[in-house]
MIDOSE-1310 file (N, C-alpha, C; in nm, 2 decimals, decimal comma, always signed):
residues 101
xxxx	-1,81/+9,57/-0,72/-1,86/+9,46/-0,64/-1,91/+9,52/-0,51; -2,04/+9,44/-0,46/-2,10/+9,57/-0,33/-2,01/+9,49/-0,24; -2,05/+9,55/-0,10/-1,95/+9,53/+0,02/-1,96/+9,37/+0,05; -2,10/+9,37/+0,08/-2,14/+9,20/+0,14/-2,04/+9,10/+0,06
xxxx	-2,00/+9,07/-0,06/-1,97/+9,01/-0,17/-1,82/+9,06/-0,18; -1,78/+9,16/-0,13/-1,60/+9,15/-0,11/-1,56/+9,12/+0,03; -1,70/+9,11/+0,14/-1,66/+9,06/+0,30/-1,66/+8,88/+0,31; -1,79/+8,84/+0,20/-1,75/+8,71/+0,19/-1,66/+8,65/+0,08
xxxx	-1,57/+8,71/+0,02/-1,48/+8,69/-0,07/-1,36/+8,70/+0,05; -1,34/+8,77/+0,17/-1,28/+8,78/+0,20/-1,23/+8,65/+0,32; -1,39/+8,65/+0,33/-1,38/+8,50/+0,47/-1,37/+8,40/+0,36; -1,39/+8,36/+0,25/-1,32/+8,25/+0,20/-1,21/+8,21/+0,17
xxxx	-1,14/+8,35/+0,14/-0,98/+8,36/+0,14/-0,94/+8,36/+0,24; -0,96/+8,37/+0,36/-0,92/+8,32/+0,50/-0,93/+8,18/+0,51; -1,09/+8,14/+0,52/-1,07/+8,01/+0,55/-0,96/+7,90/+0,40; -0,97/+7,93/+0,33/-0,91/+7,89/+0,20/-0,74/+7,85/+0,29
xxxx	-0,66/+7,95/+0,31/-0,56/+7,97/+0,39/-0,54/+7,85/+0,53; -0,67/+7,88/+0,59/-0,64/+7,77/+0,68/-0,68/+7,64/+0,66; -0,72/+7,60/+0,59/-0,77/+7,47/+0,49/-0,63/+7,42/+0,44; -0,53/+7,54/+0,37/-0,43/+7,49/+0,32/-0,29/+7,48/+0,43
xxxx	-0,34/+7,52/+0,51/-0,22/+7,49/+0,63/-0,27/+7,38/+0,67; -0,37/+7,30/+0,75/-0,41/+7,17/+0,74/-0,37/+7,09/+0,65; -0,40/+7,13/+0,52/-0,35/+6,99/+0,37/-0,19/+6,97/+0,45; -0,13/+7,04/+0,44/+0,00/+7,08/+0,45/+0,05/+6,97/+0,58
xxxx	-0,03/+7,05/+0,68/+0,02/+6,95/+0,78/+0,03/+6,78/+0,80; -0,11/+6,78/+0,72/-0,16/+6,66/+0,71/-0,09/+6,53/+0,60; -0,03/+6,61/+0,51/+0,01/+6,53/+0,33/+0,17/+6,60/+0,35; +0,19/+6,70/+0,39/+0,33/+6,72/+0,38/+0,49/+6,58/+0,42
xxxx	+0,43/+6,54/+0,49/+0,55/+6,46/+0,47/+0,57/+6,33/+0,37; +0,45/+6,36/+0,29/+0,43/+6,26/+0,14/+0,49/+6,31/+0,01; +0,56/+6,46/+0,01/+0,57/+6,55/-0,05/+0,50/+6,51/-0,21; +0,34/+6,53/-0,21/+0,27/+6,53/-0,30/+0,27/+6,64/-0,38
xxxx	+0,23/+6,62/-0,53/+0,19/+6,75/-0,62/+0,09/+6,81/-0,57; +0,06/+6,94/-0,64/-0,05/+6,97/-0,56/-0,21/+6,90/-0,62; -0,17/+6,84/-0,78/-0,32/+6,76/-0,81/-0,33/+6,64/-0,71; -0,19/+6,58/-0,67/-0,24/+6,45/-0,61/-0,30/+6,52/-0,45
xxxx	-0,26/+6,59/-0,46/-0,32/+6,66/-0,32/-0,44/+6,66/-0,33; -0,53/+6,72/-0,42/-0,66/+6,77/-0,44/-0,71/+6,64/-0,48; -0,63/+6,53/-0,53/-0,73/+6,46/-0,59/-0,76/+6,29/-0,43; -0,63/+6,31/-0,35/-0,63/+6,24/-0,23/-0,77/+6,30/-0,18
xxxx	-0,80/+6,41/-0,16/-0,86/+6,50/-0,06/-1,04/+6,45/-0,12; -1,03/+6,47/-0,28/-1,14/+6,46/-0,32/-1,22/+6,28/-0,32; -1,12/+6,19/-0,27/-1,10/+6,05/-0,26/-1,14/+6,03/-0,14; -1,10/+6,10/-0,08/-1,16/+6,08/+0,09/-1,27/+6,14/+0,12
xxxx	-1,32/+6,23/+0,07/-1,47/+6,33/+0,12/-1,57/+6,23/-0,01; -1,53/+6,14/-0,09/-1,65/+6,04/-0,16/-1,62/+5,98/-0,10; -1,52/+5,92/-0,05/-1,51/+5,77/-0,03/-1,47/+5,61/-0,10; -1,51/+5,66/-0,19/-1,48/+5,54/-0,32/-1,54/+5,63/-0,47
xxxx	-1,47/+5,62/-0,57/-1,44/+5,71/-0,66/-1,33/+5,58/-0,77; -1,34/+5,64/-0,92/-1,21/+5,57/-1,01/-1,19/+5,70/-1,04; -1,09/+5,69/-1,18/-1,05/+5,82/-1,24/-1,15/+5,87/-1,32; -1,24/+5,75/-1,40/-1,37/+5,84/-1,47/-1,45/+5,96/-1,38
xxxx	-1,49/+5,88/-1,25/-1,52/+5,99/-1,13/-1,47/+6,08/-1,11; -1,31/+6,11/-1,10/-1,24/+6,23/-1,07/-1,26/+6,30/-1,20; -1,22/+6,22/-1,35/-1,25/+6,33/-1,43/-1,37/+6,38/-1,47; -1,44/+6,38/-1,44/-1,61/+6,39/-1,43/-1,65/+6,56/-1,33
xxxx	-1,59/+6,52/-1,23/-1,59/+6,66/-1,15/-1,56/+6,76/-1,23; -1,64/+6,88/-1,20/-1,58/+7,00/-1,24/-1,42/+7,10/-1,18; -1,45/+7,05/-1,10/-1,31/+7,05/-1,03/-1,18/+7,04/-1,11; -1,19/+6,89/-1,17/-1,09/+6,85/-1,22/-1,09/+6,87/-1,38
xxxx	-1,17/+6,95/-1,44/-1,22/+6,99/-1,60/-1,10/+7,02/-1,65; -0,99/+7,09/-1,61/-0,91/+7,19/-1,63/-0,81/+7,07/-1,65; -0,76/+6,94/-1,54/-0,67/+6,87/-1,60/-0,68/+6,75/-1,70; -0,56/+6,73/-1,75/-0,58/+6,56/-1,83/-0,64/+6,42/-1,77
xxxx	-0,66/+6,33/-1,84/-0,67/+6,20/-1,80/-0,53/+6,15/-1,77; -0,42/+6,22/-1,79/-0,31/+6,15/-1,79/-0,23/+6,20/-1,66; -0,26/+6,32/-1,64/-0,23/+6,37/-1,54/-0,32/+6,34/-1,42; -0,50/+6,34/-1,42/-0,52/+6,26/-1,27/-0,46/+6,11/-1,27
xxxx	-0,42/+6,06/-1,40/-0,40/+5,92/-1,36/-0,24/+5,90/-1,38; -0,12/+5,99/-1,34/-0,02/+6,01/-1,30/-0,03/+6,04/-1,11; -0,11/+6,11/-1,13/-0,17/+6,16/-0,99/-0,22/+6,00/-0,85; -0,30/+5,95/-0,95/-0,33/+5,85/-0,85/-0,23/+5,77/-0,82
xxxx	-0,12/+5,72/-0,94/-0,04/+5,66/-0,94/+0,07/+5,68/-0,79; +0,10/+5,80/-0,80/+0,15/+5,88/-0,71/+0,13/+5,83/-0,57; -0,03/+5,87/-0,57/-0,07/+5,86/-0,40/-0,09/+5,68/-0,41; -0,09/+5,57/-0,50/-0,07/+5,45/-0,45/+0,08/+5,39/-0,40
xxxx	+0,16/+5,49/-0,49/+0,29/+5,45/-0,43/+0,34/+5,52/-0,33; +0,25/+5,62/-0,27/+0,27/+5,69/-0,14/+0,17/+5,62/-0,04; +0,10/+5,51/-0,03/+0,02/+5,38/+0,00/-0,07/+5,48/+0,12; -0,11/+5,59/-0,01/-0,24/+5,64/+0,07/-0,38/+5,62/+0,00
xxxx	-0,39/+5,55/-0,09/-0,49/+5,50/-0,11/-0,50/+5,33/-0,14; -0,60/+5,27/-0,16/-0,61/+5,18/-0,24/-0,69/+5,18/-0,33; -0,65/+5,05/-0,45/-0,75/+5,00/-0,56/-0,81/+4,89/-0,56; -0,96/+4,88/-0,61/-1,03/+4,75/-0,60/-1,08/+4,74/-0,71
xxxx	-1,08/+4,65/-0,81/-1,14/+4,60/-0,90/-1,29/+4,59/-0,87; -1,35/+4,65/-0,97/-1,49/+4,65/-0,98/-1,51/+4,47/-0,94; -1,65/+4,42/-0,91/-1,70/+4,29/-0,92/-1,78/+4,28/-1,05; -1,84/+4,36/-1,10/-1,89/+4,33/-1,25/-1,83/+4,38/-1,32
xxxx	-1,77/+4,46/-1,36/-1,71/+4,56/-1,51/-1,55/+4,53/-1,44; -1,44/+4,42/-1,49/-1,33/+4,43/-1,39/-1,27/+4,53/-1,47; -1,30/+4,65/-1,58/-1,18/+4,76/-1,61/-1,21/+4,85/-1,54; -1,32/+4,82/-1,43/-1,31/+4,96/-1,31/-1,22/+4,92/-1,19
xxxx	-1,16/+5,04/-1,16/-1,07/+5,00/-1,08/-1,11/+5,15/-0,93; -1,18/+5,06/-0,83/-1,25/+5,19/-0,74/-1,13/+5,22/-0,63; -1,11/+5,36/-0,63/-1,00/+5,40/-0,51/-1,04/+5,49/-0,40; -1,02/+5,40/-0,29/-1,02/+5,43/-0,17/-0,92/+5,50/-0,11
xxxx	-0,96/+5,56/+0,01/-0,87/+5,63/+0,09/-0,80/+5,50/+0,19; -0,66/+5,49/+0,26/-0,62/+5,41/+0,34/-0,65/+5,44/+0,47; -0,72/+5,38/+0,56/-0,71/+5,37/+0,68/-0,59/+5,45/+0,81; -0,58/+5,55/+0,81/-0,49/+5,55/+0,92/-0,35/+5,60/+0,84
x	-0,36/+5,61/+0,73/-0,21/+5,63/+0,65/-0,18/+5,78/+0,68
C-alpha cells in the first residue's frame, strides 16, 4: 500500500474514533445495540426513512430484516424515534428522528 493511502487510512481511523466517542456520549444513556445505534444515526442524517429504506442501504446489506426491524423496535421504545403511516400505501410506516430526545 503506498504511503498517501496508509496516511489517509490512518486519519480515518482517527476520525472513526472520535465519531464513536460522540455516538457514545450522545446514545449512551439509552444503552442501545450497536445496529440500533447505526440505524438511529442513519434515521437522522435522512430524515425520514422505513425499514425497506434502511434495508436498501449498503450499509445495512450485511444485516437481516429481522434484525433492522428488532432494531427500530428498540429505538421506538427508547422514544427516540417516531412512526407515521404513509398517506397513500398505509403498510408504509416512515421513521423519524424525535425532536430533542
Amino acid at each position: 500500500m503506498r504511503r498517501q493511502a496508509l496516511e489517509n487510512v490512518a486519519q480515518v481511523w482517527r476520525k472513526k474514533q472520535l465519531l464513536k466517542i460522540e455516538i457514545e456520549n450522545a446514545l449512551g444513556k439509552y444503552n442501545l445495540s450497536r445496529t440500533a445505534q447505526d440505524i438511529f444515526i442513519y434515521i437522522a442524517a435522512t430524515s425520514k426513512t422505513n425499514i425497506s429504506g434502511i434495508r436498501q442501504n449498503t450499509y445495512f446489506s450485511n444485516r437481516s430484516f429481522s434484525t433492522v426491524k428488532r432494531a427500530v423496535l428498540e429505538l421506538k421504545q427508547s422514544g427516540l424515534i417516531d412512526t407515521t403511516q404513509d398517506v397513500v400505501d398505509k403498510r408504509i410506516a416512515w421513521l423519524t428522528p424525535v425532536e430533542g430526545a
